[in-house]
C-alpha positions as CSV (number, residue, x, y, z in Angstrom):
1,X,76.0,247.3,-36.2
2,X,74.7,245.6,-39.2
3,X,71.4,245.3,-40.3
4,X,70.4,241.7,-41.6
5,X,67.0,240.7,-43.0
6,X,66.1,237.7,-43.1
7,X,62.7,236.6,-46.0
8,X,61.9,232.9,-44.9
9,X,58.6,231.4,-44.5
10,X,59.0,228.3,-42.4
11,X,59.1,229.8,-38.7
12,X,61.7,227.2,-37.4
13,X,64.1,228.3,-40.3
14,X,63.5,231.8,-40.0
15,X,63.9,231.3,-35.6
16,X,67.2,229.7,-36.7
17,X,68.8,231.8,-38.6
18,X,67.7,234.8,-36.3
19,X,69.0,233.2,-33.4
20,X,72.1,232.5,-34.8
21,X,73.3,235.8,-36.0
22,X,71.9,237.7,-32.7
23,X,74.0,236.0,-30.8
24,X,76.8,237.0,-32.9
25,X,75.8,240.6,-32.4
26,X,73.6,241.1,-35.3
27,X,71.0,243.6,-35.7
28,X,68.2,241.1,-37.5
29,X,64.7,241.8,-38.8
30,X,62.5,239.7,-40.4
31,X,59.7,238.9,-43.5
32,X,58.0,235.6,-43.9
33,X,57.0,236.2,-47.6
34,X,58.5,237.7,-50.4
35,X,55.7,240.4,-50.4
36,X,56.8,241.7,-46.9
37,X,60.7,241.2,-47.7
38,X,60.6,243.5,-50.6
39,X,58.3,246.1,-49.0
40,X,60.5,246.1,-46.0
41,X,64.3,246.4,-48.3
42,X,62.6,248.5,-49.7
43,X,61.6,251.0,-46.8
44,X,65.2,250.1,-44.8
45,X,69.3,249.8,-45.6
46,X,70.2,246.4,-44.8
47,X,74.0,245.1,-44.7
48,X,72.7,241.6,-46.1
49,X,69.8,240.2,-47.6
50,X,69.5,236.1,-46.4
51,X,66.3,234.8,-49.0
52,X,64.5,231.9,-49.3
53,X,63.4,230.8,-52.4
54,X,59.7,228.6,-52.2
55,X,57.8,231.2,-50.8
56,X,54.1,232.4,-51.1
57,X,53.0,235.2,-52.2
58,X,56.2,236.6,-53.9
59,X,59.1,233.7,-54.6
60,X,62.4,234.4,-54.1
61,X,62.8,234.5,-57.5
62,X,60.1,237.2,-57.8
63,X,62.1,239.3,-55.0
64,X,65.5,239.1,-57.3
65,X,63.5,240.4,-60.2
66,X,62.2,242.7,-58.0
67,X,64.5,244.2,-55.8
68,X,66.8,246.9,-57.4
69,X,69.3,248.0,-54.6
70,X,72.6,246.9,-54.4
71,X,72.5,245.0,-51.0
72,X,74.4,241.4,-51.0
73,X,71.5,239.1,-51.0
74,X,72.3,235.3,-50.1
75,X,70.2,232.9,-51.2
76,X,69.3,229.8,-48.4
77,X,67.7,227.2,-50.1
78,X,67.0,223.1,-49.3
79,X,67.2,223.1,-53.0
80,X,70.7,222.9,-53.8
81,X,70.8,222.0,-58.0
82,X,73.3,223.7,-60.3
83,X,70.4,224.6,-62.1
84,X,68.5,226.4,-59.4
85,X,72.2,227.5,-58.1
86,X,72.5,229.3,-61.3
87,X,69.4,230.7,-62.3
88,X,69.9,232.8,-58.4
89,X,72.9,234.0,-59.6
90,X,71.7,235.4,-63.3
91,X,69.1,237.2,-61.4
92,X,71.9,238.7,-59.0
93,X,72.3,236.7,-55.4
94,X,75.3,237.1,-54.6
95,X,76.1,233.8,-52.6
96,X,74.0,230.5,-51.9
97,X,73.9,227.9,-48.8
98,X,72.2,225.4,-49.1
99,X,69.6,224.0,-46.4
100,X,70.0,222.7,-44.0
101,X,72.4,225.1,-42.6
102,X,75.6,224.3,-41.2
103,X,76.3,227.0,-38.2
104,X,80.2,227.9,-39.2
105,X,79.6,227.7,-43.1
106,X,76.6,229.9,-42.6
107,X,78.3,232.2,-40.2
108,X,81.3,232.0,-42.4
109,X,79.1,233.2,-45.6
110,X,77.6,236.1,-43.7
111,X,80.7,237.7,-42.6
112,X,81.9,237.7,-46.1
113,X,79.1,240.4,-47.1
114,X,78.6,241.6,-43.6
């Protein structure tokens, strides 16, 4: 089954997502900071990375910078600029949706890495 982590600090967001992709059978563990995200890819395989940006302690950008492992990591953001959009991408997110979340475009995003 694969393994999905989900790094998002607003609880309703993160309960979203999570709720979403168990239902659909995936195996879904969570971080509500970049600190806790990259300790726990870190410690764990994961199938799929889904990564907020605005963040405390360690911002998503941090994480990319950070985080050496060749997981797919999708970036969901509320900010959806070409700018932001491509600076995510130079540091090596594979994907971006933008916030908020349409269910089938989401779902549809995850079963491309998944």
């Amino acid at each position: 089954m694969p393994q999905i982590l989900i790094i998002e600090d607003n609880d309703l967001n993160l309960k979203l997502m999570k709720d979403i992709l168990e239902s659909q059978g995936y195996s879904v563990d969570t971080a509500q900071d970049g600190k806790e995200g990259i300790e726990k890819a870190n410690l764990n395989e994961y199938s799929l990375i889904l990564l907020d940006i605005q963040m405390p302690v360690v911002s998503g950008y941090d994480f990319l910078a950070l985080y050496k492992k060749n997981t797919p990591i999708v970036v969901v953001s509320a900010c959806a600029m070409d700018e932001e959009i491509k600076k995510t991408k130079e540091l090596g997110c594979a994907d971006y949706i933008t916030k908020p979340i349409k269910i089938s475009d989401f779902l549809s995003t995850v079963k491309n890495y998944v």
